[in-house]
Backbone as a ProteinNet text record, in pm:
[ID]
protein_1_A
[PRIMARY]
XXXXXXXXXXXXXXXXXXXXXXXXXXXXXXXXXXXXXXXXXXXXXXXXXXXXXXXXXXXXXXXXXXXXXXXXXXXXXXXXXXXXXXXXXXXXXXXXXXXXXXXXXXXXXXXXXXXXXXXXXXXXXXXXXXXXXXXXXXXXXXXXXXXXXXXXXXXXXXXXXXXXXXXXXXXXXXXXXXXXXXXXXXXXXXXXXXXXXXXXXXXXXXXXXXXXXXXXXXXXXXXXXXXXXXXXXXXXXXXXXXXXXXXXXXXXXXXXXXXXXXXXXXXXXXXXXXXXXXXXX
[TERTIARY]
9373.3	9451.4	9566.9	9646.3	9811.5	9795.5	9830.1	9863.8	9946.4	9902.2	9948.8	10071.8	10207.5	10294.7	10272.9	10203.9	10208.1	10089.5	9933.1	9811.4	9798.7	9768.5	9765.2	9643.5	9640.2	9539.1	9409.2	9387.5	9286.6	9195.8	9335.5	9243.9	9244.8	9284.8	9299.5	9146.7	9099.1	8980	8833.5	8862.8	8763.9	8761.7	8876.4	8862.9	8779.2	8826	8763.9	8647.2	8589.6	8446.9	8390.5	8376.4	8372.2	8377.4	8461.6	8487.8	8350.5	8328.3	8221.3	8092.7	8069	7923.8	7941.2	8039.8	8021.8	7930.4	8035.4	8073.5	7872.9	7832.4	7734.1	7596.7	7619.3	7535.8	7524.1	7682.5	7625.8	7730.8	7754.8	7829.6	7935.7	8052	8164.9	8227.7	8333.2	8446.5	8466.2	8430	8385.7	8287.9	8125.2	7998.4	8039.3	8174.1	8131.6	8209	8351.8	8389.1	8313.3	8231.6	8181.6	8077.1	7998.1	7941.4	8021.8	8163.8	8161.8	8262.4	8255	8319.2	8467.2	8610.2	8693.8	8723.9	8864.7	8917.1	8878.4	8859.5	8815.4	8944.9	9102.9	9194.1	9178.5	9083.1	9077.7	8987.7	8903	8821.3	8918.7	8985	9066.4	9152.6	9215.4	9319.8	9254.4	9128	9037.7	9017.9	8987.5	8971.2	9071.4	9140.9	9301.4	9391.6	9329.7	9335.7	9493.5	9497.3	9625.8	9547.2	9465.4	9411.1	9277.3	9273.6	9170.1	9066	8942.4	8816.8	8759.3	8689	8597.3	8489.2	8420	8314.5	8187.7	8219.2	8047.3	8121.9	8223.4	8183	8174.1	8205.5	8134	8057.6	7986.6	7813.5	7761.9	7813.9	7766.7	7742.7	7854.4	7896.8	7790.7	7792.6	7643.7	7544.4	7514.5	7355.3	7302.5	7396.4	7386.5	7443.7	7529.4	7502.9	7405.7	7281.3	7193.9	7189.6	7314.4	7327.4	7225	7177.1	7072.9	7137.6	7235.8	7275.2	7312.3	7222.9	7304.9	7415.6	7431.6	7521.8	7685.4	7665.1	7790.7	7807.9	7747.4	7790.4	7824.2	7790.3	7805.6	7977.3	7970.4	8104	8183.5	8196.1	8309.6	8301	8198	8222.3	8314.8	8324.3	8393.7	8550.9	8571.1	8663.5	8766.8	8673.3	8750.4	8741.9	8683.3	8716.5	8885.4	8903	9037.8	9156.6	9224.2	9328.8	9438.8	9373.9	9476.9	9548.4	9713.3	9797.5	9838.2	9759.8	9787.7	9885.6	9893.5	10027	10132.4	10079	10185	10307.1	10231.8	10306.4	10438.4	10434.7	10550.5	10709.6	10613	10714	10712.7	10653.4	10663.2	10776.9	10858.2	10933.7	11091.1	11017	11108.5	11063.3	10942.7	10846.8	10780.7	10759.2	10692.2	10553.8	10496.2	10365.1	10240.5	10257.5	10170.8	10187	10270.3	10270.2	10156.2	10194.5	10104.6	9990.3	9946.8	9811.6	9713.5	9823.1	9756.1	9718.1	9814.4	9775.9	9647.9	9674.7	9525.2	9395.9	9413.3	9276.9	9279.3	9321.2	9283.4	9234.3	9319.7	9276.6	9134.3	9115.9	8935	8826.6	8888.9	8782.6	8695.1	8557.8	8458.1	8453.8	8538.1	8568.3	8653.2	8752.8	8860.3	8817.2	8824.1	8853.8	8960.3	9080.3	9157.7	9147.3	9231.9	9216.4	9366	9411	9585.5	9598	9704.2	9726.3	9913.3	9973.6	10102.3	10178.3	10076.3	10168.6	10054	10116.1	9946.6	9987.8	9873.3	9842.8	9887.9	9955.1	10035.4	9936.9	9861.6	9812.5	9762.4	9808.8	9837.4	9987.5	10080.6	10200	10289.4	10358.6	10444.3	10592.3	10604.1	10754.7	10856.2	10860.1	10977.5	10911.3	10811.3	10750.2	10746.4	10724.5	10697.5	10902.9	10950	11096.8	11171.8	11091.3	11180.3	11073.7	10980.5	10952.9	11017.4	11012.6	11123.1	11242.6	11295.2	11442.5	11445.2	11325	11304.7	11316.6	11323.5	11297.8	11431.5	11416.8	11491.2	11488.6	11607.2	11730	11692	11810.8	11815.5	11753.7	11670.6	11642.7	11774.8	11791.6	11872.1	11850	11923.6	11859.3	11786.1	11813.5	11731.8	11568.3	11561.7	11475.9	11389.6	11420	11380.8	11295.9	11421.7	11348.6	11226.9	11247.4	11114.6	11003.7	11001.5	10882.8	10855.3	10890.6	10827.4	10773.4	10854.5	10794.7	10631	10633.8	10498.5	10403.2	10446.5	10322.2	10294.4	10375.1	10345	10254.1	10291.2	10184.7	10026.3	10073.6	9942.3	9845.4	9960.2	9862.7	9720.9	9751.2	9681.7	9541.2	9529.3	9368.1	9294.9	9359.1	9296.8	9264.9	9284.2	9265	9114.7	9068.7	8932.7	8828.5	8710	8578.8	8557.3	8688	8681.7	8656	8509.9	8585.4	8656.6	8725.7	8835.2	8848.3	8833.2	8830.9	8927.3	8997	9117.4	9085.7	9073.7	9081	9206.5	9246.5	9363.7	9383.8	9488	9513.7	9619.2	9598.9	9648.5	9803.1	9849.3	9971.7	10034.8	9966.4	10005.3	10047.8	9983.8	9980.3	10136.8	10163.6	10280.4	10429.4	10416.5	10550.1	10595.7	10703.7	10822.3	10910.5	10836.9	10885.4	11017.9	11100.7	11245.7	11211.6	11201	11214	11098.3	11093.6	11037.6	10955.6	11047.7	11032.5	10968.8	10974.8	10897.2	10771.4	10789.5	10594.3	10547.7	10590.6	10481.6	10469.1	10542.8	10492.6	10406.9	10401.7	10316.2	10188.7	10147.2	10043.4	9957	10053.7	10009.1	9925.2	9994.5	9952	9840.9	9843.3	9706.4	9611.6	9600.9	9528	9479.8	9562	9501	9444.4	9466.8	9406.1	9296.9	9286.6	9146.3	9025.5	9115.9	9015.9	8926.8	8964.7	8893.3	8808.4	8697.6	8562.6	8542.8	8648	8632.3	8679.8	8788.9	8848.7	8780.3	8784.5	8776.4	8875.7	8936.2	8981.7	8959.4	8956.7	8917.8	9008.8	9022.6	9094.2	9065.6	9138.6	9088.3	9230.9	9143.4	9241.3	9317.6	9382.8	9463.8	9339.9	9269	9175.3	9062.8	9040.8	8951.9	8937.2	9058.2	9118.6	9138.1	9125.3	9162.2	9042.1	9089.2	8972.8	8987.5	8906.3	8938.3	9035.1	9095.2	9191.4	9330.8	9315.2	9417.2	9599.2	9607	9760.6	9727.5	9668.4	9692.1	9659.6	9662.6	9606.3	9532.8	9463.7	9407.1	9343.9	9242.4	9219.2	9115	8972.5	8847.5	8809.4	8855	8839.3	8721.1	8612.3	8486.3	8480.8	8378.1	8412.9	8247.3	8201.8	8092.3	7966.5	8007.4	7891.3	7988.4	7907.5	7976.7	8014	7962.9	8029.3	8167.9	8246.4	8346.3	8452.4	8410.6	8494.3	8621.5	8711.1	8847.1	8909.2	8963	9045.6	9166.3	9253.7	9389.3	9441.8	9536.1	9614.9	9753.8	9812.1	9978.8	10001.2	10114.3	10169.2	10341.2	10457.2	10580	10618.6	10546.8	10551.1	10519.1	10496.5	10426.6	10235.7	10163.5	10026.4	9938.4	9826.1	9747.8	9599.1	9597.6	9415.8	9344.7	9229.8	9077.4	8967.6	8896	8750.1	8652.3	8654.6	8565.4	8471.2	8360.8	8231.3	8218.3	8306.9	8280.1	8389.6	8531.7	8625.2	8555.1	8502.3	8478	8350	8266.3	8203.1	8262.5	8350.5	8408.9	8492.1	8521	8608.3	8544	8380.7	8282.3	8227.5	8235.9	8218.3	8318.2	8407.9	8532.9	8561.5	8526.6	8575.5	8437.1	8306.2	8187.7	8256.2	8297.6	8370.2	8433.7	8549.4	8655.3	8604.7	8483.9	8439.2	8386.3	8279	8204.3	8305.8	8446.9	8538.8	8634.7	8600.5	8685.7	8596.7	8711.7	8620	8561.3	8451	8398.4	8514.4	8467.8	8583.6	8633.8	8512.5	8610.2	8654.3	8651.3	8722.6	8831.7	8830	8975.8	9061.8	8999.3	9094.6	9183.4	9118.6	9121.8	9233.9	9225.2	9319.9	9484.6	9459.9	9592.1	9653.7	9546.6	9612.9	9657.8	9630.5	9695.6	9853.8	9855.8	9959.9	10085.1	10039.6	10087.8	10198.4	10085.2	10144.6	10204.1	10238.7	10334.7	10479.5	10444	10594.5	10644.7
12562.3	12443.7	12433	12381.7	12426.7	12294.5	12244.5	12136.4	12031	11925.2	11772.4	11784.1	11737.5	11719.7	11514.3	11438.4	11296.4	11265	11263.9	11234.2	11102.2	11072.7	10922	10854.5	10745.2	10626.3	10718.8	10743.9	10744.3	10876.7	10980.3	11139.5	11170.3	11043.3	11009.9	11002.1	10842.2	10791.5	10916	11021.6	11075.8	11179.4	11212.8	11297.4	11214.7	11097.2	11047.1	11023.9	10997.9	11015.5	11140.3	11235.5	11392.8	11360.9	11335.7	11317.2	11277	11112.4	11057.8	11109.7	11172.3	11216.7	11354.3	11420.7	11561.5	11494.5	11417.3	11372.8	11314.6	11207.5	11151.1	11244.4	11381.6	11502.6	11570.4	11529.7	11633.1	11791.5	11802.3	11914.1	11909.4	12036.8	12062	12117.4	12106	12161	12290.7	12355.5	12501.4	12562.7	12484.7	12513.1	12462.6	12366.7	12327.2	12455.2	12454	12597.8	12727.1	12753	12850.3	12830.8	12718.1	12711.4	12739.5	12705.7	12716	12838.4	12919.8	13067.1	13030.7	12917	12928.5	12897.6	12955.9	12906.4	12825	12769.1	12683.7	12548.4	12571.8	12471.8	12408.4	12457.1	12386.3	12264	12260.7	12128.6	12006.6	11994.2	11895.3	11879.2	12021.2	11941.2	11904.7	11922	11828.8	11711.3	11682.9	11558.6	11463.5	11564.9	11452.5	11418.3	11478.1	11462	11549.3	11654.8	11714.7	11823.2	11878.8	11970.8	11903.8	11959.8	11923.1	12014.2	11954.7	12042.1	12025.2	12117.9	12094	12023.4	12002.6	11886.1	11977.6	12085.8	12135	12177.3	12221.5	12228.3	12055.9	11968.4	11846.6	11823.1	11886.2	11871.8	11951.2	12061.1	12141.4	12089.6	12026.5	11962.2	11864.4	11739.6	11652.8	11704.4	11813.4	11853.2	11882.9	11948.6	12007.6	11918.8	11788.7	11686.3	11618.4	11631.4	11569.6	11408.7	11393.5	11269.2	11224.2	11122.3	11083.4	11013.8	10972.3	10870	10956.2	11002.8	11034.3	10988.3	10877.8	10750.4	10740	10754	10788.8	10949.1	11049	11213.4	11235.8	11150.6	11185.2	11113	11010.2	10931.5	11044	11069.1	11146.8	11291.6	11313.5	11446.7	11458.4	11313.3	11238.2	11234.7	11217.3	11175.8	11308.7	11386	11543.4	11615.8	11568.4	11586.1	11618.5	11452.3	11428	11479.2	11515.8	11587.8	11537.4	11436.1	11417.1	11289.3	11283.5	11218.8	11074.1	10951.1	10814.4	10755.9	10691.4	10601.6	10558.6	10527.7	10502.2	10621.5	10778.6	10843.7	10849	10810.2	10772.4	10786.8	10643.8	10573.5	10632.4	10758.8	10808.4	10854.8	10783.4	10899	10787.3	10658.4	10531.5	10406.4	10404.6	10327.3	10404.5	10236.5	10280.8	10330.8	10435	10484.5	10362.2	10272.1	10174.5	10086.2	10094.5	10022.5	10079	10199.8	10297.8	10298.2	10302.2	10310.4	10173.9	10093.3	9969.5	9961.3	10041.9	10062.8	10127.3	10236.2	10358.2	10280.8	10207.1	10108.7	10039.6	9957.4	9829	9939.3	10065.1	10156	10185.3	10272.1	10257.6	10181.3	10063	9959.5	9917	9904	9832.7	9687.2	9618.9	9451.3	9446.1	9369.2	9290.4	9118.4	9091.6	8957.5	8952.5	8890	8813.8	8626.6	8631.6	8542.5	8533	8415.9	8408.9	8253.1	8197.8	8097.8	8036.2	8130.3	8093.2	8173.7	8228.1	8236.7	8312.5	8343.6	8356.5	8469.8	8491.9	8707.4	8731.9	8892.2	8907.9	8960.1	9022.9	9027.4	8924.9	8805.3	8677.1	8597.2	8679.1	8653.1	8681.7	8574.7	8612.9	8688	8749.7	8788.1	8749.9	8609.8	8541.6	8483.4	8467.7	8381.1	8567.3	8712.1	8801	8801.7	8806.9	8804.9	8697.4	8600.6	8519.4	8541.5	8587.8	8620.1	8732.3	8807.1	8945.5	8957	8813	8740.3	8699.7	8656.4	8579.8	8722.1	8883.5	8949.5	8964	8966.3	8994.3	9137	9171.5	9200.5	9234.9	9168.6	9148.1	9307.7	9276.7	9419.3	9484	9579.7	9616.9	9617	9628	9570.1	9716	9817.5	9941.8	9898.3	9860.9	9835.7	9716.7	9635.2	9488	9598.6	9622.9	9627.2	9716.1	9820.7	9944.8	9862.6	9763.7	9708.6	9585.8	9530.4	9379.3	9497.3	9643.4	9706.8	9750.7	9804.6	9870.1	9700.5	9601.1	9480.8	9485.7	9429.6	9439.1	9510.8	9668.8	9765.1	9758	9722.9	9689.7	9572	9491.1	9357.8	9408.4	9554.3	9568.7	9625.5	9618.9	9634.3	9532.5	9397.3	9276.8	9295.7	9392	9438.4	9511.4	9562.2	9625.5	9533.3	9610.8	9513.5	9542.4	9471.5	9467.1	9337.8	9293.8	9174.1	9127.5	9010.5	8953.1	8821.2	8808.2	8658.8	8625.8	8537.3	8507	8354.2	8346	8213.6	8203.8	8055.5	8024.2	7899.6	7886.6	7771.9	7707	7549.8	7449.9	7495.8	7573.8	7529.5	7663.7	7743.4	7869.1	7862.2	7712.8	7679.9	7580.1	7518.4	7437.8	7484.4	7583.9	7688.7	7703.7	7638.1	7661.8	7775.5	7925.1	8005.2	8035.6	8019.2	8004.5	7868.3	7765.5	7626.8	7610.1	7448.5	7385.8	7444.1	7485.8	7551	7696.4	7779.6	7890.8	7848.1	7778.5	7714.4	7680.8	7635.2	7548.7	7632.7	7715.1	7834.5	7909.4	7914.9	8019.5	7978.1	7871.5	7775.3	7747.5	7731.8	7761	7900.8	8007.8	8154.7	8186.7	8132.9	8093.2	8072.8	7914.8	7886.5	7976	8033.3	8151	8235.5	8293.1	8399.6	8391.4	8269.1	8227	8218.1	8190.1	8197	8359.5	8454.4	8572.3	8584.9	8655.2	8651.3	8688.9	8817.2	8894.4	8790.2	8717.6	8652.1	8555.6	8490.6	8413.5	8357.5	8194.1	8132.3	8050.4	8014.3	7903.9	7835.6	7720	7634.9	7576.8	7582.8	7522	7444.6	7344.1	7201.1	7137.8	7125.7	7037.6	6973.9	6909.2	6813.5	6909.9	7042.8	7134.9	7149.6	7075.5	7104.7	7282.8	7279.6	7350.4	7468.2	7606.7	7768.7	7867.9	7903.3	8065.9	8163.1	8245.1	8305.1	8260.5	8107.2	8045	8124.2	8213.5	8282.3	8400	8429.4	8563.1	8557.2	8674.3	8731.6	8848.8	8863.7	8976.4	9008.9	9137	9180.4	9225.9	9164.6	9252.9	9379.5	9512.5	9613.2	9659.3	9661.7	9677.9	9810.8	9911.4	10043.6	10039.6	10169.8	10173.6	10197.2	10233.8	10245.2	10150	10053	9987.8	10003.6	10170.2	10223.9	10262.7	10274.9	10299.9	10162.1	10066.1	9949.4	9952.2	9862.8	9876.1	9709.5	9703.1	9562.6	9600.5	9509.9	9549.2	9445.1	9463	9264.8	9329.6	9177	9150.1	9122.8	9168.8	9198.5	9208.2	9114	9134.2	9289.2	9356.5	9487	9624.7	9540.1	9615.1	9601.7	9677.8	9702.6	9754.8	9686.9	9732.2	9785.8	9902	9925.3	9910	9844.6	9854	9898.9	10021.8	10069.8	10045.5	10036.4	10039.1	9918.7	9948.6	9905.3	9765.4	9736.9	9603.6	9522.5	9576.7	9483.3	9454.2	9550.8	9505.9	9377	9416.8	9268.1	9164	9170.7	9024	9025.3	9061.3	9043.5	8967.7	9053.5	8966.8	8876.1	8830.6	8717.4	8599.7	8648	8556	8496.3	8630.3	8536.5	8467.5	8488.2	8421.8	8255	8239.8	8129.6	8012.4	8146.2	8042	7986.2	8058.7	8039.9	7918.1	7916	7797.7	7670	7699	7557.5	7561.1	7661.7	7636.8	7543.3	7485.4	7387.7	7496.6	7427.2	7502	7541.1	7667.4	7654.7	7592.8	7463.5	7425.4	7301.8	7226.7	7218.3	7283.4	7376.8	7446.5	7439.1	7445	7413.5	7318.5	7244.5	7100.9	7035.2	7105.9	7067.9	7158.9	7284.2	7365	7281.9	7201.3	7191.2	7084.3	7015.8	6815.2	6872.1	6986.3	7029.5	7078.4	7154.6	7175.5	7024.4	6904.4	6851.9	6761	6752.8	6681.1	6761.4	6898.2	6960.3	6934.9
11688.6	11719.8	11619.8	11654	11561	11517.7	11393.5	11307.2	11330.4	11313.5	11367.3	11248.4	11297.3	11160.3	11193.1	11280	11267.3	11343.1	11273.7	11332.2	11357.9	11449	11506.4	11388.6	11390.8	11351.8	11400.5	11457.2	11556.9	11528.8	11538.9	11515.8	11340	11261.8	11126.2	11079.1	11198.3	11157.6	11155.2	11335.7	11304.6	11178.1	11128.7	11019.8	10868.2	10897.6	10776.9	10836.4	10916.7	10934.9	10865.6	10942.6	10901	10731.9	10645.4	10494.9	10486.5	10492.9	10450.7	10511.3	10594.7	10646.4	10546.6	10476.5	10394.8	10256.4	10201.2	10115.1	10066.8	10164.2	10189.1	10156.4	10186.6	10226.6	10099.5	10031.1	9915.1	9946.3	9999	10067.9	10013	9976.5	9922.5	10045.6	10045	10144.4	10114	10035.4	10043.6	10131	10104.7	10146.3	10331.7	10338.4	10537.5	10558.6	10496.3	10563	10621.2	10465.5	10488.6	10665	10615.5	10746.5	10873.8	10900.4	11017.2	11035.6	10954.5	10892.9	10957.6	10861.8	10839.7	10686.3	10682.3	10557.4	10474	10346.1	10295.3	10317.2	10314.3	10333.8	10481.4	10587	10687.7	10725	10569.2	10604.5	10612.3	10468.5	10421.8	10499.2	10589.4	10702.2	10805.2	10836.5	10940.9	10894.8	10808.1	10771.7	10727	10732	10726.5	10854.9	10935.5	11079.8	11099.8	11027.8	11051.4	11126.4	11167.2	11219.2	11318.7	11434.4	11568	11511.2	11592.1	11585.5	11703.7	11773.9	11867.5	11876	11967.7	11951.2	11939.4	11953	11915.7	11775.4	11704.6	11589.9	11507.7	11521	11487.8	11488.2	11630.8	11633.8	11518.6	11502.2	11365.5	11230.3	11250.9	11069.2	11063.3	11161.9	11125.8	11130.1	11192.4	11167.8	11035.4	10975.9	10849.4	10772.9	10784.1	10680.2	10704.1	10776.8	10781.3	10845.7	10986	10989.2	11092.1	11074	11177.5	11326.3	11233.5	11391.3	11532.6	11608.2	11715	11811.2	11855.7	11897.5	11825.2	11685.7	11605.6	11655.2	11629.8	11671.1	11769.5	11904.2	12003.5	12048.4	11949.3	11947.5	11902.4	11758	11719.9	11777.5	11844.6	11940.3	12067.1	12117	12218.5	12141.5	12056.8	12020.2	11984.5	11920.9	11887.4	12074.3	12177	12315.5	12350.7	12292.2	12345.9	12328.6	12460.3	12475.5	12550.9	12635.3	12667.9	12671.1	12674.2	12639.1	12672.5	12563.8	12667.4	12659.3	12741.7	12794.7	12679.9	12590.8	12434.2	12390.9	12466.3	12349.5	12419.8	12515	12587.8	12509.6	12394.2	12291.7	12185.4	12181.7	12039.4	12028.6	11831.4	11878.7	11887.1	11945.4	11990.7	11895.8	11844.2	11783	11700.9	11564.2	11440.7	11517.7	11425.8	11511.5	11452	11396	11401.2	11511.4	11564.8	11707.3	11822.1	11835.4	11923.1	11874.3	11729.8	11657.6	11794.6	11748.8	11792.3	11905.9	11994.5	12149.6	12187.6	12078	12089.8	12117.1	11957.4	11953.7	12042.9	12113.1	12218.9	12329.7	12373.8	12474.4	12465.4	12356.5	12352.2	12297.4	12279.7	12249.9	12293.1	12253.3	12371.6	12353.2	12265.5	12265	12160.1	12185.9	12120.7	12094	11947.4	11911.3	11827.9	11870.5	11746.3	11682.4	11601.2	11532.2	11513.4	11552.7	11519.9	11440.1	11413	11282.2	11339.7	11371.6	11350.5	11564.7	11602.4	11689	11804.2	11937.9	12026.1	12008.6	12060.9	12044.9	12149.6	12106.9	12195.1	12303.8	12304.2	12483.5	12566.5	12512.8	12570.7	12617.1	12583.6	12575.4	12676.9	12752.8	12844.9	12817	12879.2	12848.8	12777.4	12820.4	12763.9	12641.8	12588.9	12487.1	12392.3	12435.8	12332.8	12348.1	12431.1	12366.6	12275.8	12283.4	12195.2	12061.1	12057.5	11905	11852.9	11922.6	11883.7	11868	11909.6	11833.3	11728.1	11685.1	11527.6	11430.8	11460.6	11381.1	11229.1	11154.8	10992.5	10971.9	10972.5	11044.8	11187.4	11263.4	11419.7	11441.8	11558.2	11622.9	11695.8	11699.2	11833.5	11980.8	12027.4	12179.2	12205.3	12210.6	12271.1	12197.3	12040.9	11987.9	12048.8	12083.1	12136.4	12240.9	12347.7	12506.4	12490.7	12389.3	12371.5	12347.8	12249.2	12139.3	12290.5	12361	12456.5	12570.7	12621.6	12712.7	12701.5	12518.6	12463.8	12471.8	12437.7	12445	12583.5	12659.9	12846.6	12863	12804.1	12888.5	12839	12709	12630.2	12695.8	12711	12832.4	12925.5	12964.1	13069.4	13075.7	12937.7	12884.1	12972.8	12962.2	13015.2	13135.4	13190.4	13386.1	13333.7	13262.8	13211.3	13216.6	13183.2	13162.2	13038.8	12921.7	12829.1	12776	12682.2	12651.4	12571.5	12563	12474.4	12480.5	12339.4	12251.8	12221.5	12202	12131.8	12027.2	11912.1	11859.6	11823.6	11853.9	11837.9	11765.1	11630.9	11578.6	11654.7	11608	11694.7	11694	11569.3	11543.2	11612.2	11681.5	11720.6	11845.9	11893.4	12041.8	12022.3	11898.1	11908.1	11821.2	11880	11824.2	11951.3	11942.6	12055.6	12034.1	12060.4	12075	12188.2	12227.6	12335.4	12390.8	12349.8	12382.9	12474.3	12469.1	12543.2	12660.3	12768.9	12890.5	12883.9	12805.7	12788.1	12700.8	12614.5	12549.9	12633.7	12711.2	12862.1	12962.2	12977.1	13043.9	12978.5	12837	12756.5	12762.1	12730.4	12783.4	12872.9	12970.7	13147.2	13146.8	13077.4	13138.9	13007.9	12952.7	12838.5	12954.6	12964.9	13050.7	13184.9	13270.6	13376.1	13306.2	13202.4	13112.3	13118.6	13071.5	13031.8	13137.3	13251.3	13381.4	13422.4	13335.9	13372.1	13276.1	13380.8	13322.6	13188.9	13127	13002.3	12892.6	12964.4	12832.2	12818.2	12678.7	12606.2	12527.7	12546.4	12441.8	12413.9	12259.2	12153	12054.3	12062.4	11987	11836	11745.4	11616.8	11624.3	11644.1	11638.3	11463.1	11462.8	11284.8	11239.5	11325.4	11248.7	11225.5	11210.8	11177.8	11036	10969.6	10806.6	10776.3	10645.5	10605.9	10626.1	10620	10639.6	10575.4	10582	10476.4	10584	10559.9	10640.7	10722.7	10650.6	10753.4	10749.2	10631.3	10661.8	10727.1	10737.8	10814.4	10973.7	10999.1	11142.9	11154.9	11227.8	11251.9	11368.7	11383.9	11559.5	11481	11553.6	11526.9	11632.9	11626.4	11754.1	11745.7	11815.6	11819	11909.7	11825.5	11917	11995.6	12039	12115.5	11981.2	11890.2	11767.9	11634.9	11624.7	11517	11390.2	11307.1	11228.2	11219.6	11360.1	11375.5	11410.6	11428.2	11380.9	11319.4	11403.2	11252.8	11277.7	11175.5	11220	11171.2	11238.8	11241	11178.9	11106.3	11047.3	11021.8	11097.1	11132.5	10972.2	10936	10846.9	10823.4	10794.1	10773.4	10763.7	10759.8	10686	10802.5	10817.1	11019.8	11014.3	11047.8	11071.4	10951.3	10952.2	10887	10918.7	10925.2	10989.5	10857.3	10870.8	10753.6	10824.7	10777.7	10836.8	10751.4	10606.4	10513.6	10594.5	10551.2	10614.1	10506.2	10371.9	10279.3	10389.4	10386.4	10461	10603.8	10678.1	10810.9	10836.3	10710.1	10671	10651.7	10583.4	10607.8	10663.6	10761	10869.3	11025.9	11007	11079.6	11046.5	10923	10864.1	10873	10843.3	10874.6	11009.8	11112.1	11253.6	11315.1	11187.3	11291.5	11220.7	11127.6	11055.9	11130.5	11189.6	11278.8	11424.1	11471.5	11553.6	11575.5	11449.7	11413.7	11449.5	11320.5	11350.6	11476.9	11586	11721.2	11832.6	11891.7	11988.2	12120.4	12212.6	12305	12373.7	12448.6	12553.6	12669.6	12737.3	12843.7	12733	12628.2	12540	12479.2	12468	12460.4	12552.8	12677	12797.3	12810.4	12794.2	12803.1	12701.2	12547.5	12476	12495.5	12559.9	12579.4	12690.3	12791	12906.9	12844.6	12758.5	12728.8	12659.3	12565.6	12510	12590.4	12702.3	12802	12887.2	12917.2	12982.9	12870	12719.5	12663.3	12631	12686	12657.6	12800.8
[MASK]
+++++++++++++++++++++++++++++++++++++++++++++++++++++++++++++++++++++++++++++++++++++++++++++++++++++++++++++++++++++++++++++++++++++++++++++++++++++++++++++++++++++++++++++++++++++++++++++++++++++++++++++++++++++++++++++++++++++++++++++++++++++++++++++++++++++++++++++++++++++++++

């Protein structure tokens, strides 16, 4: 397999898997080479995800690190599968590749929860409500830039057509940002509300009178994979994207959103308060 010169998020993570199941074992990147009779420089570019591996030699490598989990092996055996090309890379190329990272993940996720503070998530976001945030950007986007970055959210929207599920908690004040005036918040709102009418989704309100929370500046996306060692969360950042896998951050990251949960109202309570917001704009 010829060498990645820009490994996605994704064929990143299974390499660092591979790391920590060596690493875990006791094993040197000499002793896996040898096992799977290449070079000794080809572990480290596997695991740096600059180099592919097959899925039976993955199957190899855990046996002999001794990993028990079958459910995880059979995951990252799945994962070194993949070949072929999704809908993002479109934009590679046009877009920071943390954009696409982000796409990857929602693509194979087996559940999405976010947690937003200052503005709705974007696979909740209508057109005109993700274009007028993409007006607020420092220094102005360019327009080729604009139309690429609202085309990649749209398409991203369409996870929500899956039997994926998806949570969204939402602060009050995320709901009262008049992103392009008046007339587009109340549309943003409205299409909140239909959102919400499908079976997968979920939305939740943390009202002003919730006071004050742990996490209240940030944002983030809890991406839940099919074996929960492989977990990542994602957090919005001035700076662009941030992925965390470590198994301490992803604790409190499930800690944090069982948190906001606690202080969000039920959901036909949530309804109920988007729709009153709705009808004062």
């Amino acid at each position: 397999m010829p060498p990645r010169s820009s490994p996605t998020a994704r064929q990143q993570r299974l390499g660092a898997e591979l790391r920590k199941l060596r690493e875990q074992s006791g094993m040197s990147a000499q002793q896996a080479a040898t096992l799977l009779g290449v070079d000794r420089t080809r572990i480290p570019n596997v695991e740096s995800g600059r180099f592919g591996i097959s899925p039976e030699r993955v199957r190899t490598l855990a046996f002999n690190y001794g990993c028990p989990d079958t459910a995880l092996v059979d995951l990252l055996a799945a994962m070194a599968q993949e070949r072929d090309r999704g809908w993002w890379e479109e934009h590679r190329g046009l877009l920071p590749p943390a954009l696409l990272d982000i796409a990857e993940l929602e693509h194979h996720a087996a559940e999405l929860a976010t947690a937003v503070t200052t503005h709705v998530p974007g696979l909740l976001q209508t057109e005109e409500q993700a274009r007028a945030v993409f007006d607020t950007a420092v220094p102005p986007l360019p327009g080729p830039d604009l139309e690429a970055r609202l085309a990649l959210r749209l398409r991203r929207q369409e996870v929500l057509d899956r039997p994926v599920p998806y949570e969204a908690v939402i602060h009050e004040a995320a709901l009262r940002m008049q992103f392009g005036g008046p007339k587009v918040a109340r549309a943003q709102l409205e299409h909140i509300l239909e959102q919400s009418e499908r079976a997968t989704v979920t939305v939740r309100v943390i009202p002003f009178a919730a006071g004050g929370f742990p996490g209240a500046g940030q944002s983030f996306t809890y991406v839940s994979a099919p074996v929960p060692h492989l977990d990542t969360v994602q957090l919005d950042s001035s700076h662009g994207s941030i992925l965390l896998d470590a198994d301490m951050k992803l604790r409190r990251y499930r800690g944090l959103l069982d948190r906001l949960r606690g202080l969000a109202l039920s959901t036909a309570d949530s309804r109920a308060f988007v729709h009153s917001l709705a009808q004062d704009l």
